[in-house]
C-alpha positions as CSV (number, residue, x, y, z in Angstrom):
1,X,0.0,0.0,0.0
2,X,1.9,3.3,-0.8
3,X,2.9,5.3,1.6
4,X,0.5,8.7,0.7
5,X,-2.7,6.2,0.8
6,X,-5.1,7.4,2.8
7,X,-6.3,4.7,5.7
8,X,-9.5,3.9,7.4
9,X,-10.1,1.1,9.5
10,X,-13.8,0.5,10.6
11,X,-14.1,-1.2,14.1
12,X,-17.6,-2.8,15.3
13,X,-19.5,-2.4,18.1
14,X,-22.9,-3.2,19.7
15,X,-25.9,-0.6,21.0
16,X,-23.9,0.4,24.1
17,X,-21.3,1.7,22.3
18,X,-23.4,4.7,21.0
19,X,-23.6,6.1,24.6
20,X,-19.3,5.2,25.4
21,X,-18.6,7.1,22.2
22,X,-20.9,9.6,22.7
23,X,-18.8,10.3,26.3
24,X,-15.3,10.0,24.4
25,X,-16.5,12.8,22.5
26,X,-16.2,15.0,25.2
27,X,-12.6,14.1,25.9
28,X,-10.5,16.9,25.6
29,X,-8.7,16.7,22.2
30,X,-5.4,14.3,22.1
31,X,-7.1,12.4,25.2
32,X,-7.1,8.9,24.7
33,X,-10.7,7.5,25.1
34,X,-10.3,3.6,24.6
35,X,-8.5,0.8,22.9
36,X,-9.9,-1.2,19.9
37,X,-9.0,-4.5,17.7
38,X,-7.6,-3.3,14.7
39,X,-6.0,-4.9,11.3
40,X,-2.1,-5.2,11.3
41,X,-2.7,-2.7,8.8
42,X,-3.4,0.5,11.3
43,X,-1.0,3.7,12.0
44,X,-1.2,5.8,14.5
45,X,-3.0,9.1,13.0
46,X,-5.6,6.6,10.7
47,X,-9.1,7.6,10.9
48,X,-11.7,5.0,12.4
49,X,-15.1,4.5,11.9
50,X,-17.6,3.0,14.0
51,X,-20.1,0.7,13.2
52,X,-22.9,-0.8,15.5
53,X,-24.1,-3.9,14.3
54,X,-27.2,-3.6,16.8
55,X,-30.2,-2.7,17.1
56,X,-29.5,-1.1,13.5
57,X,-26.7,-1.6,10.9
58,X,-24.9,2.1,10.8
59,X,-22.3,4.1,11.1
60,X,-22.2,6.6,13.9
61,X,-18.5,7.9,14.9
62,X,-15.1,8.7,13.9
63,X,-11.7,8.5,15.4
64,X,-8.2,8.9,15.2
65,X,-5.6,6.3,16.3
66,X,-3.0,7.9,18.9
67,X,-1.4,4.7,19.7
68,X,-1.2,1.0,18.8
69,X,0.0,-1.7,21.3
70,X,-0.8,-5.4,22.2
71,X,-4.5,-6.3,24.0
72,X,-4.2,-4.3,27.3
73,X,-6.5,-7.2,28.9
74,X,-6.0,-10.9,29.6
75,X,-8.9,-11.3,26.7
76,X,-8.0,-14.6,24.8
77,X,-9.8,-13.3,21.9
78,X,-7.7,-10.3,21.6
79,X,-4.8,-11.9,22.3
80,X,-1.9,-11.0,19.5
81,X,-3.7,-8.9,17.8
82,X,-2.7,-5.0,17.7
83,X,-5.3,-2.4,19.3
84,X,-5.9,1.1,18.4
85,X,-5.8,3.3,21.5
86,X,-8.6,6.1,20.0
87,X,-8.1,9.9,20.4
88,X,-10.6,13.0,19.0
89,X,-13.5,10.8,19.0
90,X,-16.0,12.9,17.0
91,X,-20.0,11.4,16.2
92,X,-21.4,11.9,12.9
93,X,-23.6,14.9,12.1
94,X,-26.4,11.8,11.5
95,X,-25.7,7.7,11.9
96,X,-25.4,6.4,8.4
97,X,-27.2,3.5,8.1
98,X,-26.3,0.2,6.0
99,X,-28.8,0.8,3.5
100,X,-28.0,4.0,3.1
101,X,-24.5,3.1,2.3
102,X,-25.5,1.2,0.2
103,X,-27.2,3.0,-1.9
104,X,-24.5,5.5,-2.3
105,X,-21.8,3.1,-3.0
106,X,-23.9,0.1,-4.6
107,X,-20.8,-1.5,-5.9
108,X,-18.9,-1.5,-2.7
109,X,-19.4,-5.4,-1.6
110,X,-18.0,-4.6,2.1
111,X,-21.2,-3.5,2.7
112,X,-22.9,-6.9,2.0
113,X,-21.1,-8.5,5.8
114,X,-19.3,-5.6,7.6
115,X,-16.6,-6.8,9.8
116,X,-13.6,-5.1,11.2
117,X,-11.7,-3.9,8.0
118,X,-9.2,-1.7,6.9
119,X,-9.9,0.4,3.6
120,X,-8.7,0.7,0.9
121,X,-8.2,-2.4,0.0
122,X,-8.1,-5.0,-3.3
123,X,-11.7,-3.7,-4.0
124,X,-11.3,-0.3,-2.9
125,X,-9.1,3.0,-3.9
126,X,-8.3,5.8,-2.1
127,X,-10.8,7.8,-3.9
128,X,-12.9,5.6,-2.3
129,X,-11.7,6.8,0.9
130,X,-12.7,10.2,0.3
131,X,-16.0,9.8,-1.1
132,X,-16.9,7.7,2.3
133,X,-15.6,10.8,4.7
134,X,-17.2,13.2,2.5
135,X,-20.4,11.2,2.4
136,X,-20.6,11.1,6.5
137,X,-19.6,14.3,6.6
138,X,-17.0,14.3,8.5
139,X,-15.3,17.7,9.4
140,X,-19.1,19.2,9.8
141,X,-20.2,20.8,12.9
142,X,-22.7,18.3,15.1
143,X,-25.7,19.8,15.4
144,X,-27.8,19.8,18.3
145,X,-30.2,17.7,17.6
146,X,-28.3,14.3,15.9
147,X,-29.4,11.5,15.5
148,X,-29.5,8.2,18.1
149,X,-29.9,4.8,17.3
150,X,-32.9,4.9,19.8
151,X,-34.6,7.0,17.6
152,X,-34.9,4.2,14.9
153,X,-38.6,3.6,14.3
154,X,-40.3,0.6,12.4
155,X,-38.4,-1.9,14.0
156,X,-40.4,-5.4,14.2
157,X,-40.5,-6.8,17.7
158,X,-42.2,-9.4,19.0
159,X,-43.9,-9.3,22.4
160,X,-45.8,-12.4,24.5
161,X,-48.2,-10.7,27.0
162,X,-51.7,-11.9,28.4
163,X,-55.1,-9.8,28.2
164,X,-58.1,-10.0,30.3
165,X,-61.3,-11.6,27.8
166,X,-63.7,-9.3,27.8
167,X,-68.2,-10.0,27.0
168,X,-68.9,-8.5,23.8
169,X,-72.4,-8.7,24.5
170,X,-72.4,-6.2,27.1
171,X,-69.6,-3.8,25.2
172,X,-72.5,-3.7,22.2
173,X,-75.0,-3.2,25.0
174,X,-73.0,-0.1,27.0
175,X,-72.6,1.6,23.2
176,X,-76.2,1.2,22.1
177,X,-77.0,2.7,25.8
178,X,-74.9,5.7,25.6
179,X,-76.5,7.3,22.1
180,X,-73.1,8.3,21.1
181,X,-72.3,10.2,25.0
182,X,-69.4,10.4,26.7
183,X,-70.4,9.8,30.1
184,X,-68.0,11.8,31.6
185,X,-67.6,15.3,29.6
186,X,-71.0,14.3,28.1
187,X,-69.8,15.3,24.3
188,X,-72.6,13.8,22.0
189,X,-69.7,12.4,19.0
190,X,-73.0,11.6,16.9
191,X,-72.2,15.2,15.8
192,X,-69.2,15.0,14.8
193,X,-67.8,13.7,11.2
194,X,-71.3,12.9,10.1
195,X,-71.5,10.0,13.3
196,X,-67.8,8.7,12.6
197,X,-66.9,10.2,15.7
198,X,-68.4,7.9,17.9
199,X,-65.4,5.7,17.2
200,X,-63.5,7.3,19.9
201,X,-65.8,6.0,22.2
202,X,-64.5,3.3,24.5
203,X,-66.1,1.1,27.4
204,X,-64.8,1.7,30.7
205,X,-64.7,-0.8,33.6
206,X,-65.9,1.1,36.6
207,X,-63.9,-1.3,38.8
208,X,-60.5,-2.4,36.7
209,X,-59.8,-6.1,36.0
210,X,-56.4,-6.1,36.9
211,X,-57.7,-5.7,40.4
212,X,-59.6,-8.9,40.5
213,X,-57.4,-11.7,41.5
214,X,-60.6,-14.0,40.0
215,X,-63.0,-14.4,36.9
216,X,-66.0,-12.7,37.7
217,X,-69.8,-12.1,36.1
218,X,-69.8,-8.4,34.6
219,X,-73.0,-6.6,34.8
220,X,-74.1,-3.4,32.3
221,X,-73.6,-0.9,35.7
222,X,-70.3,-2.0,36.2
223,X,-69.2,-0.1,33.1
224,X,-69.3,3.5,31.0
225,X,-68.6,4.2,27.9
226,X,-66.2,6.8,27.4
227,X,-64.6,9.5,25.0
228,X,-60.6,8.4,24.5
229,X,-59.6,11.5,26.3
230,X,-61.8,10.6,29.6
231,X,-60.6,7.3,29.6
232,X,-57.0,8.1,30.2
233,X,-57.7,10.8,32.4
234,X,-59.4,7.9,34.3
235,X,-56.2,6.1,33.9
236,X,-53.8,8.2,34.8
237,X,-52.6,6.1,37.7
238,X,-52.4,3.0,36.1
239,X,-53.0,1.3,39.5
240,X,-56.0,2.8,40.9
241,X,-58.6,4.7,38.0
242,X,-60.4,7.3,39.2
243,X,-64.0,7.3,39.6
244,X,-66.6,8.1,36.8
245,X,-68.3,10.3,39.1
246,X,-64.9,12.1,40.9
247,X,-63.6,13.0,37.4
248,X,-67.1,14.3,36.5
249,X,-66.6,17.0,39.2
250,X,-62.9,17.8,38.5
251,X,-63.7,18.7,34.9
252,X,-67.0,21.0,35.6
253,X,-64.9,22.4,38.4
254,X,-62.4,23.9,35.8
């Protein structure tokens, strides 16, 4: 590799790793923040780049390598193999995710299995190299407001939980009883979209089901129908509702 080849190696981490670099960033500058596995290939003043594998493929910080020395730990997978100490850790104005990567650099097959690497390599050129930085922007001012893996949204997770069975004979009974009413604010949603507002109506259980340790037989009384926006109010303490009747008052008294 000639000598005025420009280096990056890209180190991987998990979802923890955000908030560790995100601390190393505050490090004053030549500080050195951690150490990291590294190809035999890395310098001391390379850049590195971050990449979580978890809970999203991206990139989301930058480095510079102060220092290289053997695995500072008794860790046998580290063992022989050089480590980076990293200095000026810097996050990226926005995490770059895989995809997105991707489709800038559709051609670059790296992409297809990240793993700790050193660029540029057989596949790569050192235009390469500065087409990546440029593209993460590195050397731009991090905004206030940047990005955080946690803010990923769309993720598909499954959950087990167990629900309470509920009569649906008495929940068509309580709606064809309440004319379209909120008991509680008494706003008649017959009026509003031409009837479609009535969806927001809800039954309430005057006494929750959670409390009961034991099935019990539900009677028309022991339940209201309720606008959305009275039934969390009723809710607010998730462990004891409020009454119908005590909510009632709180809102006429405002």
């Amino acid at each position: 590799m000639p000598s005025d080849e420009r280096r990056i190696h890209i180190c991987i981490g998990l979802e923890h790793h955000y908030e560790e670099m995100k601390s190393f960033a505050l490090l004053p500058e030549g500080k050195e923040a951690d150490w990291w596995n590294v190809t035999k290939a890395a310098q001391p003043n390379d850049t590195v780049l971050i990449y979580l594998n978890d809970p999203v493929s991206a990139f989301i910080a930058s480095a510079t390598i102060g220092r290289i020395s053997e695995c500072p730990d008794d860790l046998s997978q580290w063992k022989d193999k050089p480590c980076a100490w990293l200095v000026d850790v810097m996050m990226l104005p926005e995490i770059v995710t895989r995809k997105q990567a991707q489709e800038r650099f559709p051609d670059w097959r790296y992409l297809n299995r990240p793993t700790a690497a050193c660029i540029p390599n057989d596949t790569t050129s050192s235009e390469m190299v500065d087409r990546l930085l440029d593209f993460l922007q590195l050397g731009s001012p991090l905004p206030e407001r940047y990005s955080n893996p946690t803010d990923i949204e769309g993720l598909k997770v499954e959950y087990t939980s167990f629900t309470r069975t509920r009569s649906r004979r008495l929940r068509d009974l309580a709606f064809n009883e309440s004319n379209g009413i909120c008991c509680v604010c008494k706003q008649d949603f017959t009026k509003l979209l031409d009837g479609n507002g009535v969806r927001v109506l809800q039954v309430h259980h005057r006494q929750q089901l959670s409390s009961v340790d034991t099935p019990s037989v539900t009677s028309l009384n022991d339940l209201a129908v309720v606008c959305a926006n009275c039934h969390l109010l009723l809710h607010l303490d998730p462990k004891r509702a409020l009454a119908v009747e005590a909510l009632q008052e709180m809102l006429q008294a405002t």
